[in-house]
FIMI-593896 format. One record per residue: residue in three letters; x, y, z of N, C-alpha, C, O in turn. Coordinates in steps of 0.2 Angstrom, whole numbers, padded with zeros to 4 digits, always signed. Example, Ala and Ser with C-alpha at 12.3 -4.5 7.8 and 13.67 -1.06 7.14 Angstrom:
BEGIN
ALA+0066-0028+0039+0062-0022+0039+0066-0016+0039+0071-0017+0042
SER+0064-0011+0035+0068-0005+0036+0064+0000+0039+0067+0006+0040
This chain:
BEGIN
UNK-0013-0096+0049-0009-0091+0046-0006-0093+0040-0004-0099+0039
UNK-0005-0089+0035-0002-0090+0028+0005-0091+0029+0008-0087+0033
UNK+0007-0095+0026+0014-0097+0025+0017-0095+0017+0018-0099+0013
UNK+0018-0088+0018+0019-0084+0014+0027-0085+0012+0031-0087+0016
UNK+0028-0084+0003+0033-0085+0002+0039-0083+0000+0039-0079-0005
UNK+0047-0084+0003+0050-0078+0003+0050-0074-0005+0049-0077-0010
UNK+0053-0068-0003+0054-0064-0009+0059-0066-0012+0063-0070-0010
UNK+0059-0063-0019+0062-0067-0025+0069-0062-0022+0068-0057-0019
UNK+0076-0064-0024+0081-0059-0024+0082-0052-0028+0084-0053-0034
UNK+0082-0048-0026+0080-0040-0029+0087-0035-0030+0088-0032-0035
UNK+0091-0035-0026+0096-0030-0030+0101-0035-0034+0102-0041-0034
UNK+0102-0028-0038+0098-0022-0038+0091-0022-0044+0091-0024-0050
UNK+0087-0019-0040+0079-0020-0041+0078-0014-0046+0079-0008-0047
UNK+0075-0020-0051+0073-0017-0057+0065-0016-0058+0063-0021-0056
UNK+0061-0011-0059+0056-0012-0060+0055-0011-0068+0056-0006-0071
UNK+0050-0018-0072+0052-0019-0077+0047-0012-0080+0042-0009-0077
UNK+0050-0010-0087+0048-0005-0089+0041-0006-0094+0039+0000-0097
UNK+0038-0012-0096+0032-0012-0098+0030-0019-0097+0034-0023-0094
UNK+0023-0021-0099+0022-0027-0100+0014-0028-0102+0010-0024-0099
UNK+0012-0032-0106+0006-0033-0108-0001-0035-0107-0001-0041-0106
UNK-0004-0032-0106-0010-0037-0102-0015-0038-0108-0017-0033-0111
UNK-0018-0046-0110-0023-0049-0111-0030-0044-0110-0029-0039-0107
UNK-0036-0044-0114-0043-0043-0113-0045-0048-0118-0043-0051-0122
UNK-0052-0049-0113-0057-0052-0119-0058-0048-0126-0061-0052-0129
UNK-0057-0044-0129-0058-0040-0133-0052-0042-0137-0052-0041-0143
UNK-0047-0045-0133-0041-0047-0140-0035-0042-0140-0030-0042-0144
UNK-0037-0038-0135-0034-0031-0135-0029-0032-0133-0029-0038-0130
UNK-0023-0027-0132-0016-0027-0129-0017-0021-0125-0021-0017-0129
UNK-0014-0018-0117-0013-0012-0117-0005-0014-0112-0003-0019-0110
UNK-0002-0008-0113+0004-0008-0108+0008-0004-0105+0009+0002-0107
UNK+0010-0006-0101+0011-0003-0093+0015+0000-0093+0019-0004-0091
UNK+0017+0008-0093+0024+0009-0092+0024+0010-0086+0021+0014-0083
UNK+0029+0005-0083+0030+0004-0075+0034+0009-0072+0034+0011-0067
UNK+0040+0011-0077+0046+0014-0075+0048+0019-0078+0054+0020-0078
UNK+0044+0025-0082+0048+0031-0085+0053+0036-0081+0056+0039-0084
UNK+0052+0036-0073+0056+0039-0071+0062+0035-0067+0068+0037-0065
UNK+0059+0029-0065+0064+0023-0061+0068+0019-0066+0065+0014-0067
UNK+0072+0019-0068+0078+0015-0071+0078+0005-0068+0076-0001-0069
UNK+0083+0010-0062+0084+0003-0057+0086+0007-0051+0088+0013-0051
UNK+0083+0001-0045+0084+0007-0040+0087+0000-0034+0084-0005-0033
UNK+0094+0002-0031+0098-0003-0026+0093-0002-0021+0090+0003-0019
UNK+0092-0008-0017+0089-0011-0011+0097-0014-0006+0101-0019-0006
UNK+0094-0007-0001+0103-0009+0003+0104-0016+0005+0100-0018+0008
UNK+0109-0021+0004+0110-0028+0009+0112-0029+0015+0112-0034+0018
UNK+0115-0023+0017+0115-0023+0024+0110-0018+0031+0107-0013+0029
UNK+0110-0020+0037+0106-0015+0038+0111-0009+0040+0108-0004+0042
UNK+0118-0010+0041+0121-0002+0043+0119+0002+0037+0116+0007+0038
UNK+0120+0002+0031+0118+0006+0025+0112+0010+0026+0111+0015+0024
UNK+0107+0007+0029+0100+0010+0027+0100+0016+0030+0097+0020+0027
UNK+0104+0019+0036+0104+0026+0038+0105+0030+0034+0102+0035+0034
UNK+0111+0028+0030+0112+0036+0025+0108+0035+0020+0106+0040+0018
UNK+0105+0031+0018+0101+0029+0011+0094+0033+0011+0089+0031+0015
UNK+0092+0037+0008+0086+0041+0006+0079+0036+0005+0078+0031+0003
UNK+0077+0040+0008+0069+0038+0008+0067+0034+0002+0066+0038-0003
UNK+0065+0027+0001+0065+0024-0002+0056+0024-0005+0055+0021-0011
UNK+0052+0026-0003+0044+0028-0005+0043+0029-0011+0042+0035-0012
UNK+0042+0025-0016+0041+0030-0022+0035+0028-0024+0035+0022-0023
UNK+0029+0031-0027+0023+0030-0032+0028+0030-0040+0032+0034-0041
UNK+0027+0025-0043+0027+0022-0050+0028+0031-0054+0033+0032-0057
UNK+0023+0035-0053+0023+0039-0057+0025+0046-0055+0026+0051-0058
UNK+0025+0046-0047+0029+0049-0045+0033+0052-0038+0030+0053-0032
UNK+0041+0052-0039+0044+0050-0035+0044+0056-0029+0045+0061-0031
UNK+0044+0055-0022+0046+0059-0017+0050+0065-0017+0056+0063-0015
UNK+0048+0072-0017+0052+0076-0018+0052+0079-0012+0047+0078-0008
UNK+0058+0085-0010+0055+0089-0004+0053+0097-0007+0054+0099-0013
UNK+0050+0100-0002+0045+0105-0005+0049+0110-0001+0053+0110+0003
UNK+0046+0116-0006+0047+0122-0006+0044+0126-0001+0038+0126-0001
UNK+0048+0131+0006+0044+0132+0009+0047+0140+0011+0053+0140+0011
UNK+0045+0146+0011+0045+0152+0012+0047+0152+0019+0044+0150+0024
UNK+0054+0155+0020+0057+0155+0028+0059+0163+0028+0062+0166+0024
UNK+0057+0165+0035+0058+0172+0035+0065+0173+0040+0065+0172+0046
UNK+0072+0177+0036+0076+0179+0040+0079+0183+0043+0080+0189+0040
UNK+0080+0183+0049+0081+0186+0056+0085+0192+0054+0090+0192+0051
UNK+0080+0199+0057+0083+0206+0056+0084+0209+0049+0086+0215+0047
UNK+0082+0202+0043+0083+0208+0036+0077+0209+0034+0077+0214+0030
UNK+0072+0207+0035+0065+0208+0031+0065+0205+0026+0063+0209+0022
UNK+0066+0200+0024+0069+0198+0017+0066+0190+0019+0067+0188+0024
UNK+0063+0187+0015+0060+0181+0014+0066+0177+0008+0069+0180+0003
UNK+0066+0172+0010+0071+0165+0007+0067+0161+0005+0061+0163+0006
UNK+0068+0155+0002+0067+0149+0000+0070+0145+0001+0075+0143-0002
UNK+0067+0140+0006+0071+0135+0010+0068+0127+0007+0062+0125+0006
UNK+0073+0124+0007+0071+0115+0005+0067+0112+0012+0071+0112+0017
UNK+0063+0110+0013+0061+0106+0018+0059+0100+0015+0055+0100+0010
UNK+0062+0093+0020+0062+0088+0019+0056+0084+0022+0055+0085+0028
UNK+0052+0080+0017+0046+0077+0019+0049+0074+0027+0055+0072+0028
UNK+0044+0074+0033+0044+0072+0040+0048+0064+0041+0044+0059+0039
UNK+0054+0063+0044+0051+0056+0044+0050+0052+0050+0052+0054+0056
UNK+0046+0045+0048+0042+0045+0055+0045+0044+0063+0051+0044+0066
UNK+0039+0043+0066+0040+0045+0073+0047+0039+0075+0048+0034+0072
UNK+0051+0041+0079+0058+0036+0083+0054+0032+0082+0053+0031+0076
UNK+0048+0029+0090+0045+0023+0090+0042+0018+0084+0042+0012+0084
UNK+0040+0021+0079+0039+0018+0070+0046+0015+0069+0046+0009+0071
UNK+0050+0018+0068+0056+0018+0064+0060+0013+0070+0063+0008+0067
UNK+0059+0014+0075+0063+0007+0081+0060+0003+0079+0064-0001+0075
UNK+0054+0000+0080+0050-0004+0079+0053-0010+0073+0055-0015+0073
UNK+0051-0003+0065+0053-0006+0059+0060-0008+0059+0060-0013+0056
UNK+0067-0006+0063+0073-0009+0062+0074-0015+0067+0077-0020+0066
UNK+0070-0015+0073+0069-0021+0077+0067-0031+0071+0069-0037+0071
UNK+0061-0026+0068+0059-0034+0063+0063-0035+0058+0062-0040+0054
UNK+0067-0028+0055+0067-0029+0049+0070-0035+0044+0068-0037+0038
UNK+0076-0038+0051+0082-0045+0048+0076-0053+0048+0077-0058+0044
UNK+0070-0051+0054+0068-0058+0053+0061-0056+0048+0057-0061+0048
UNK+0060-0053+0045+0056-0050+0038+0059-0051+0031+0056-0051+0026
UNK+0065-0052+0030+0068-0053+0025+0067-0047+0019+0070-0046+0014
UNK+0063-0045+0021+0061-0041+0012+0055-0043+0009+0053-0040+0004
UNK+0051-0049+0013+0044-0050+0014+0040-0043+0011+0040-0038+0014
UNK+0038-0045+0004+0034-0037+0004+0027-0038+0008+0025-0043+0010
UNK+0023-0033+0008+0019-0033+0014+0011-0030+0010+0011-0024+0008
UNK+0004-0034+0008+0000-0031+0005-0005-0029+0009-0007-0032+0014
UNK-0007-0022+0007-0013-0020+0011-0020-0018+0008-0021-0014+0003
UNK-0024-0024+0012-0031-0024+0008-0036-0020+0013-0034-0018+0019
UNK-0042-0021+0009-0047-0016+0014-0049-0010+0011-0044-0007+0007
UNK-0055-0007+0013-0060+0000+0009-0051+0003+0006-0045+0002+0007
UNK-0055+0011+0002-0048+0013+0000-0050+0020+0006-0055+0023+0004
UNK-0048+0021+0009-0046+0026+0014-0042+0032+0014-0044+0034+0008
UNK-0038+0037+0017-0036+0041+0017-0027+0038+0019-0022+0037+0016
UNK-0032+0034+0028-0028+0030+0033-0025+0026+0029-0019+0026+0030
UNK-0027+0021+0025-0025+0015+0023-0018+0019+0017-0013+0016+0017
UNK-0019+0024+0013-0012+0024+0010-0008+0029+0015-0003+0030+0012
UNK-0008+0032+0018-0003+0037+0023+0000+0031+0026+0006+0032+0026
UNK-0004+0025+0028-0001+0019+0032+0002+0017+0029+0008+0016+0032
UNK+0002+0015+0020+0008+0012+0018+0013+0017+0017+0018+0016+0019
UNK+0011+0020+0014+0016+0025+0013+0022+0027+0020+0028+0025+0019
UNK+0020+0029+0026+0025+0026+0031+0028+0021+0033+0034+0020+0035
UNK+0023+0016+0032+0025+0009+0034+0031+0010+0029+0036+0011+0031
UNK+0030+0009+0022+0036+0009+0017+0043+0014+0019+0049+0013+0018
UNK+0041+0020+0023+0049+0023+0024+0052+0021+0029+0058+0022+0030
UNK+0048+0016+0035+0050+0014+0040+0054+0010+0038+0060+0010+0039
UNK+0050+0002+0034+0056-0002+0032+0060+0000+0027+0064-0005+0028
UNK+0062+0004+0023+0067+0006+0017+0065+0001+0014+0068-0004+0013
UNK+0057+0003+0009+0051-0002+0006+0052+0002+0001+0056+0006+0000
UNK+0047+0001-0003+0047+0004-0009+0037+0003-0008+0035-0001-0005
UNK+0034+0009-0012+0027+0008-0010+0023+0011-0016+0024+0017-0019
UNK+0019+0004-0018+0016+0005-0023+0007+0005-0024+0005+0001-0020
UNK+0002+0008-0027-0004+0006-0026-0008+0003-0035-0010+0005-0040
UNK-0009-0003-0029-0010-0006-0037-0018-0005-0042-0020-0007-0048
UNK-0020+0001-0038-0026+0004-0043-0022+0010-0047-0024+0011-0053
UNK-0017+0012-0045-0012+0018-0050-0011+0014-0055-0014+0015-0061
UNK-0007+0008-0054-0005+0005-0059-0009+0001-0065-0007-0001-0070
UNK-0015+0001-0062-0021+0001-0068-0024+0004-0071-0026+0002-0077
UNK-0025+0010-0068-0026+0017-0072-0022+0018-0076-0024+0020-0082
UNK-0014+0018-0074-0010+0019-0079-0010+0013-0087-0009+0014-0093
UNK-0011+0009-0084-0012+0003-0090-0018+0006-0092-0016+0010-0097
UNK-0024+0007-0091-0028+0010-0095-0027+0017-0099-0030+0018-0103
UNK-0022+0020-0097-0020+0026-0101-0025+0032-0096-0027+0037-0099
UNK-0026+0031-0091-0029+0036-0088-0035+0037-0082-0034+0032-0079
UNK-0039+0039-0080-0044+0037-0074-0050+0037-0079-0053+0032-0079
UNK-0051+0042-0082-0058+0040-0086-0058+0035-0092-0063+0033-0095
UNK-0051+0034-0095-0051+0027-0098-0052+0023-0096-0055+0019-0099
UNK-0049+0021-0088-0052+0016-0085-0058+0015-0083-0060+0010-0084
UNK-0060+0019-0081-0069+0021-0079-0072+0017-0084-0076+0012-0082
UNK-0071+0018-0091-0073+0016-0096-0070+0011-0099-0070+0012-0105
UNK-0067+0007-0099-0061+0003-0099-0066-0002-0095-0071-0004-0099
UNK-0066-0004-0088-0069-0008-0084-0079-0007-0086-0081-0012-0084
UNK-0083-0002-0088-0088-0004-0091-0091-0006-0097-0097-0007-0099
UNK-0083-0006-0103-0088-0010-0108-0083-0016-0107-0084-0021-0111
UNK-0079-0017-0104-0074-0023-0101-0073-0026-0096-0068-0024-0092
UNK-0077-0030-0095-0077-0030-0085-0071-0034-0085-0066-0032-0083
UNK-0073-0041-0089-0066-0048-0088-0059-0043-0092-0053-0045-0089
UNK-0058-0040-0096-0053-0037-0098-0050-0031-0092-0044-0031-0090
UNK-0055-0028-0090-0051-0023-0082-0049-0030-0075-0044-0029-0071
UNK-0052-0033-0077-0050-0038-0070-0043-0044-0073-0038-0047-0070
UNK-0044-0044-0078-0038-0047-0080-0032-0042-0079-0026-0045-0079
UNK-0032-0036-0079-0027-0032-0079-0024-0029-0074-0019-0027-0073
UNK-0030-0030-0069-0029-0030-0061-0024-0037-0058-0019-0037-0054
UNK-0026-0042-0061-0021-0049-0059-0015-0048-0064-0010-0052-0062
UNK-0014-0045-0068-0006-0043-0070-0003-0040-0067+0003-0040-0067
UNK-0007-0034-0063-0003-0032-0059+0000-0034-0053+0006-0033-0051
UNK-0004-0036-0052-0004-0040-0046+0002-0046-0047+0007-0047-0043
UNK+0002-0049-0051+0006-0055-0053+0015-0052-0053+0020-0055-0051
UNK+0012-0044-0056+0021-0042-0057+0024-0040-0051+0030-0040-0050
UNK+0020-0038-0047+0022-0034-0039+0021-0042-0034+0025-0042-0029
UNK+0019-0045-0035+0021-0052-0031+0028-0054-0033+0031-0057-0029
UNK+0029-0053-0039+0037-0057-0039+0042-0053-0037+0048-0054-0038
UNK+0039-0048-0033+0045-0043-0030+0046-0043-0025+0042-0047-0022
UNK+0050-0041-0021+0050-0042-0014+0053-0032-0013+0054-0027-0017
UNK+0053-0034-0005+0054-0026-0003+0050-0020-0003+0052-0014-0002
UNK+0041-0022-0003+0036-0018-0007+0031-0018-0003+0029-0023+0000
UNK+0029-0011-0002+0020-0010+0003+0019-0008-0003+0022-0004-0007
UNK+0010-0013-0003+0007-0011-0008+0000-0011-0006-0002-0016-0002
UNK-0004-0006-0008-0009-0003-0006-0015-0007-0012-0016-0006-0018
UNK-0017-0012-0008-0020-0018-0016-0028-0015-0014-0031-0014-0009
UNK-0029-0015-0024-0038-0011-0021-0043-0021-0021-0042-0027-0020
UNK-0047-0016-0022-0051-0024-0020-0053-0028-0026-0056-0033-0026
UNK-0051-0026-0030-0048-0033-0037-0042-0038-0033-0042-0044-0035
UNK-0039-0037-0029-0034-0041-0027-0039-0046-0021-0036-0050-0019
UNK-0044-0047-0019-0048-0050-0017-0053-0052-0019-0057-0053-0015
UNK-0055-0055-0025-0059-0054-0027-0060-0060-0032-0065-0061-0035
UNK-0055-0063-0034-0053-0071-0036-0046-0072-0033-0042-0068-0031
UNK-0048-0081-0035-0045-0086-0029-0038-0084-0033-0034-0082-0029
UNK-0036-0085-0040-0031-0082-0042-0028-0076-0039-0022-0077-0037
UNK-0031-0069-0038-0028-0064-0034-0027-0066-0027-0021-0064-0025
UNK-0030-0069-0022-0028-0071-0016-0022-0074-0016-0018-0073-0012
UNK-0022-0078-0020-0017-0083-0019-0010-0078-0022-0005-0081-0020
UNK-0009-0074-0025-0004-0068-0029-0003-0065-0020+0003-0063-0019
UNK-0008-0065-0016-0003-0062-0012+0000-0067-0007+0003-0066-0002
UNK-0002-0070-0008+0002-0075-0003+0010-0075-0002+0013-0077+0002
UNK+0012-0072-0008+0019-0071-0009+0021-0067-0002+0026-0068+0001
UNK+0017-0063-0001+0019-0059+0004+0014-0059+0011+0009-0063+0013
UNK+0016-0053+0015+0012-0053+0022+0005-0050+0018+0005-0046+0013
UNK-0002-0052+0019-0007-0046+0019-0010-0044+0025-0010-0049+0029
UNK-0012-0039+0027-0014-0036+0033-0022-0033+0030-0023-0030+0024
UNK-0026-0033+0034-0032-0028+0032-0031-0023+0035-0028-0023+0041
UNK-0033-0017+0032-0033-0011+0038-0041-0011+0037-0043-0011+0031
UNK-0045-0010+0044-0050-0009+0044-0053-0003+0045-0055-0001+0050
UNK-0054+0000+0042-0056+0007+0044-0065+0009+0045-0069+0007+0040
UNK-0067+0011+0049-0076+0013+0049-0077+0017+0043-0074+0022+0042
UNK-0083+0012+0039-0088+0014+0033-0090+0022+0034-0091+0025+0030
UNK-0091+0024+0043-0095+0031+0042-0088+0034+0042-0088+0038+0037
UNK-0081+0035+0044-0075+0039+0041-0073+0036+0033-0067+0036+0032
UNK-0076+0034+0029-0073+0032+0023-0077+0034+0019-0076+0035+0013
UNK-0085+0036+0021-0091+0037+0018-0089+0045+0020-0088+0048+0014
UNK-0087+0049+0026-0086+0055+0026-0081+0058+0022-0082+0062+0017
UNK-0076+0055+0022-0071+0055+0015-0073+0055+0009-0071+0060+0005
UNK-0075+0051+0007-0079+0051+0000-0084+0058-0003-0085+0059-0009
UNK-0086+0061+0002-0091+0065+0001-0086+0072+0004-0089+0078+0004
UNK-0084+0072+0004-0078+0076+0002-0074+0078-0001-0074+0083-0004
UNK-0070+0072-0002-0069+0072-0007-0067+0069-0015-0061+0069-0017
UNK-0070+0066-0019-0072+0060-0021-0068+0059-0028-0069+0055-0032
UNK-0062+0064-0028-0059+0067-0033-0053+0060-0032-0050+0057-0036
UNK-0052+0060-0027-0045+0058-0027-0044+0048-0025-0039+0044-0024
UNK-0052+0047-0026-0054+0040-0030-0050+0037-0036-0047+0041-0039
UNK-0048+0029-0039-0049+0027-0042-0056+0030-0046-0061+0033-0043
UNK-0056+0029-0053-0062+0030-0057-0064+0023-0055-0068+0024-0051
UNK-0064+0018-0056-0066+0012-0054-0068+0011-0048-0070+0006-0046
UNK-0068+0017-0044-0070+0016-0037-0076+0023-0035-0081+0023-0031
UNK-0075+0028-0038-0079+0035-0039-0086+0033-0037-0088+0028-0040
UNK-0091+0036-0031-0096+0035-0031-0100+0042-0031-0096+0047-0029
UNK-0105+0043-0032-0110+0050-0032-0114+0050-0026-0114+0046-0022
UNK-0118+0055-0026-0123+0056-0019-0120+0059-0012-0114+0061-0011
UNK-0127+0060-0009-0127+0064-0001-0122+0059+0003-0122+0054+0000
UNK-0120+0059+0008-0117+0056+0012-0120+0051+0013-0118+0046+0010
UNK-0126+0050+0016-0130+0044+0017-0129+0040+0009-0127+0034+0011
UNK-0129+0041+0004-0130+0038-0002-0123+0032-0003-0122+0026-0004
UNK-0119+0038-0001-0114+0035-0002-0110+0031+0005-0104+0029+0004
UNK-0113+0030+0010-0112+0026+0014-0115+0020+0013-0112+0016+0016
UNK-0121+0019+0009-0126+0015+0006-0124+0010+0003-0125+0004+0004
UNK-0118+0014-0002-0114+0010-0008-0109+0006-0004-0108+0000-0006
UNK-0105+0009+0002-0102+0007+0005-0103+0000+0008-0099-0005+0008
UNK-0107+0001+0011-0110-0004+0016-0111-0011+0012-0110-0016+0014
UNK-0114-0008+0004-0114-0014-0002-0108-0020-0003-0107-0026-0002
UNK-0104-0015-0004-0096-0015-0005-0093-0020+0000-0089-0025-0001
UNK-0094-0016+0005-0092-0019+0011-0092-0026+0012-0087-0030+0013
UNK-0100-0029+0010-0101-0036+0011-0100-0041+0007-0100-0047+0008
UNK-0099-0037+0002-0096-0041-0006-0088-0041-0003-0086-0046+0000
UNK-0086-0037-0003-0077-0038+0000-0075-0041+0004-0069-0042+0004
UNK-0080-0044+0012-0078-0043+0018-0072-0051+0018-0066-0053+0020
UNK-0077-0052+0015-0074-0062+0015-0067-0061+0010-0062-0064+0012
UNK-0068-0057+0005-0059-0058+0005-0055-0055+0009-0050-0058+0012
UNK-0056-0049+0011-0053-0044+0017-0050-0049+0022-0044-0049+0024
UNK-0057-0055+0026-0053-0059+0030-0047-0065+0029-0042-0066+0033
UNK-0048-0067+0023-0042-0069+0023-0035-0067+0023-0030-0070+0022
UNK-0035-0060+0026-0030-0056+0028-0025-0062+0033-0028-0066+0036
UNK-0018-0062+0033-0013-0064+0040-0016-0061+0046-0018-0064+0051
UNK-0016-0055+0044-0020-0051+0051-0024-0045+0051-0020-0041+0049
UNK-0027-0043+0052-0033-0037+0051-0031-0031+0058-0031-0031+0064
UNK-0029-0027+0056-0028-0020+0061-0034-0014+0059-0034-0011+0054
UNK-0038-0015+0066-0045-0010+0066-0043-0004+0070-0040-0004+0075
UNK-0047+0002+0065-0044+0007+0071-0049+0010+0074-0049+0016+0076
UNK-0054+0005+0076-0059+0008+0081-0056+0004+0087-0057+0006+0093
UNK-0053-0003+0086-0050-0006+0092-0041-0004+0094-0038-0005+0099
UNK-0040-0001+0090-0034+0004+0090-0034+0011+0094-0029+0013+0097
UNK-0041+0014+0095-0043+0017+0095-0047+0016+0104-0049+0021+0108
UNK-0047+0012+0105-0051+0010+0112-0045+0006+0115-0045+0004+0121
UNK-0040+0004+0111-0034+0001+0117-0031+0007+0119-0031+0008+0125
UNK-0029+0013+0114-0025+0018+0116-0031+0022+0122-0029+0026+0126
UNK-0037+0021+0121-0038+0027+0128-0043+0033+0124-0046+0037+0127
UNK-0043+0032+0115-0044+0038+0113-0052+0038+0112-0055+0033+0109
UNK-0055+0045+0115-0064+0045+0115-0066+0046+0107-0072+0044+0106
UNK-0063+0048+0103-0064+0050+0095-0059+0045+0090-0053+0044+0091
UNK-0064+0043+0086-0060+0038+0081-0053+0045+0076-0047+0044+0075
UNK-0056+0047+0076-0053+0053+0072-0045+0054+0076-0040+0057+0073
UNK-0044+0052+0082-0038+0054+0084-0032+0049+0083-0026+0050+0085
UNK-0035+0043+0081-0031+0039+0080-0025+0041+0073-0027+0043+0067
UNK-0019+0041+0075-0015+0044+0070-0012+0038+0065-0011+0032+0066
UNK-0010+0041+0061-0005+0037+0055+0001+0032+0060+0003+0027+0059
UNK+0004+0036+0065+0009+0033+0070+0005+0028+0071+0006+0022+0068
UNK+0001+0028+0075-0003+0023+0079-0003+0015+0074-0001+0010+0074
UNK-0007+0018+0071-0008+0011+0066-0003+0009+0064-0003+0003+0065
UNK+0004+0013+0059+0007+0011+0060+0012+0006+0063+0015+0002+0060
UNK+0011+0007+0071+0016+0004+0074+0012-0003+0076+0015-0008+0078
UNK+0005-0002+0076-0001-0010+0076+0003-0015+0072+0006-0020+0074
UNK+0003-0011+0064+0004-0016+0059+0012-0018+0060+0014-0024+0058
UNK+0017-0013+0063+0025-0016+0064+0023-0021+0069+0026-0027+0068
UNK+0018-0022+0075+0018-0027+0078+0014-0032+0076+0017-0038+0077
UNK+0009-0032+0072+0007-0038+0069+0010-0044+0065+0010-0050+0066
UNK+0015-0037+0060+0020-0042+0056+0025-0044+0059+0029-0047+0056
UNK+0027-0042+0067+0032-0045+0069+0030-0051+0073+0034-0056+0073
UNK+0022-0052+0077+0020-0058+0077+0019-0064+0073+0019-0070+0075
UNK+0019-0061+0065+0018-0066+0059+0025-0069+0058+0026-0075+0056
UNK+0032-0064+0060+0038-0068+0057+0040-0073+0063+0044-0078+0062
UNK+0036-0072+0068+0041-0074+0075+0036-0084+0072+0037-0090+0070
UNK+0032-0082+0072+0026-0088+0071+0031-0092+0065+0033-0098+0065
UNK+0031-0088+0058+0033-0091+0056+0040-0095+0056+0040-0100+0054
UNK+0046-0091+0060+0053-0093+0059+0050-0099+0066+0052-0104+0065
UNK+0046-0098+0071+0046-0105+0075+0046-0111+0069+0050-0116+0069
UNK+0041-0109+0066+0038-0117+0062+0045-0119+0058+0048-0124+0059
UNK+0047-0113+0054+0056-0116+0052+0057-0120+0056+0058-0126+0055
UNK+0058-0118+0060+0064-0119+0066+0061-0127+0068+0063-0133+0070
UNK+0057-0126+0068+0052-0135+0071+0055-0139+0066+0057-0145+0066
UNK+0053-0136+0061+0054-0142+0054+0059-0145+0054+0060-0151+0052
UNK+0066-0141+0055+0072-0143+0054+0073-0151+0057+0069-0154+0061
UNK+0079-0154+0055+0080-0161+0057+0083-0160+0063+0085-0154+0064
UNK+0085-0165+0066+0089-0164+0073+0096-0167+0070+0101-0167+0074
């Protein structure tokens, strides 16, 4: 198990508002990290986190609640009522306050295919702990100035796109309090593995034929660096490539959560039923077995 290290001290947590990334071309691009985030407090106690608002936010954009049409009683007349994004199930949410004192603020990285599962899972995992949730292929497109500059950004630049990816990587490792949805540049040199070391990494494993169904559906809501074309089989094809090019950093994961064995411990006959709780609450017990492991070894090392 990685002996991951603690987070740097955060409040209150600034997320810095640009910074420059290197290319072999000589080039500068830079990153606005924070046009809508200033600085945002990370509570230090845990009575505080109850009133404190959902903590979630994407770099570009932050968590709102949605507008929803409510029809009231005996006038015929339709309103406009605020409903607030769901949050997660009791048992999520117990779980995350049960580990959260021996986690410290450990941010927490998640590698593996880019999924559906794989970000809904940070994105709750992030409101369970009162984390903050970042995905580090957004933050590269935005360095690139866009998805089709990226696209083409990484093919007349491969060592300048991969260098921009370990910037990012470098800036969200020195943070603590953070689920980060790492694409697979973050595996992919011995430098980016070791970038997460700072923190917990988990694989979420998801099946290539639900990640290939997805894709062929819809292929839109890709990284451009990640966009594949073709019939479903084509693009399971590409998959399965990927797959085996990634698999070895993937394992160097703390601990990998699959959801086809997620899926046959719960009892469930279709992969499809496994829900965002479910994995979620895998990955709260994973990382509660990595802290317990961890604070033993403290605990041994100490002198008598």
């Amino acid at each position: 198990m990685t002996n991951y290290a603690s987070p740097l001290p955060i409040p209150p947590f600034v997320v810095p508002r640009s910074f420059s990334i290197p290319s072999s071309s000589q080039r500068a691009m830079t990153i606005h990290v924070s046009k809508s985030v200033e600085s945002l407090h990370v509570p230090e106690k845990a009575e505080e986190v109850d009133d404190y608002p959902p903590l979630t936010q994407s770099i570009a954009n932050i968590k709102q609640a949605s507008a929803t049409p409510e029809l009231v009683p005996h006038s015929g007349q339709i309103r406009v009522s605020k409903v607030a994004v769901d949050e997660p199930s009791l048992t999520v949410k117990k779980k995350a306050a049960d580990i959260s004192s021996d986690l410290k603020g450990t941010s927490i990285f998640l590698v593996g295919m880019k999924s559906s599962m794989k970000t809904s899972l940070g994105k709750l995992l992030a409101d369970a702990l009162r984390y903050y949730y970042f995905d580090s292929d957004s933050l590269v497109e935005e360095a690139a100035g866009g998805a089709s500059a990226a696209k083409s950004f990484r093919e007349t630049d491969e060592k300048g796109f991969r260098e921009s990816e370990t910037e990012v990587l470098k800036q969200l490792s020195s943070m603590g309090r953070l689920v980060v949805c790492a694409g697979d540049g973050a595996v992919q040199s011995s430098t980016n593995l070791a970038l997460l070391r700072h923190g917990i990494s988990l694989w979420v494993d998801v099946p290539l034929e639900m990640v290939a169904r997805e894709m062929s559906e819809d292929n839109s809501q890709l990284p451009a660096s990640e966009m594949v074309s073709g019939d479903h089989l084509e693009v399971l094809t590409q998959l399965v490539a990927t797959y085996e090019e990634m698999r070895g950093g993937y394992a160097t994961a703390d601990a990998t959560i699959s959801l086809q064995k997620v899926a046959s411990m719960l009892g469930y006959d279709e992969l499809d039923s496994v829900t965002t709780e479910d994995m979620t609450l895998e990955v709260l017990k994973e990382i509660e077995k990595l802290t317990r492991v961890k604070k033993m070894m403290e605990e041994a090392a100490r002198p008598f």
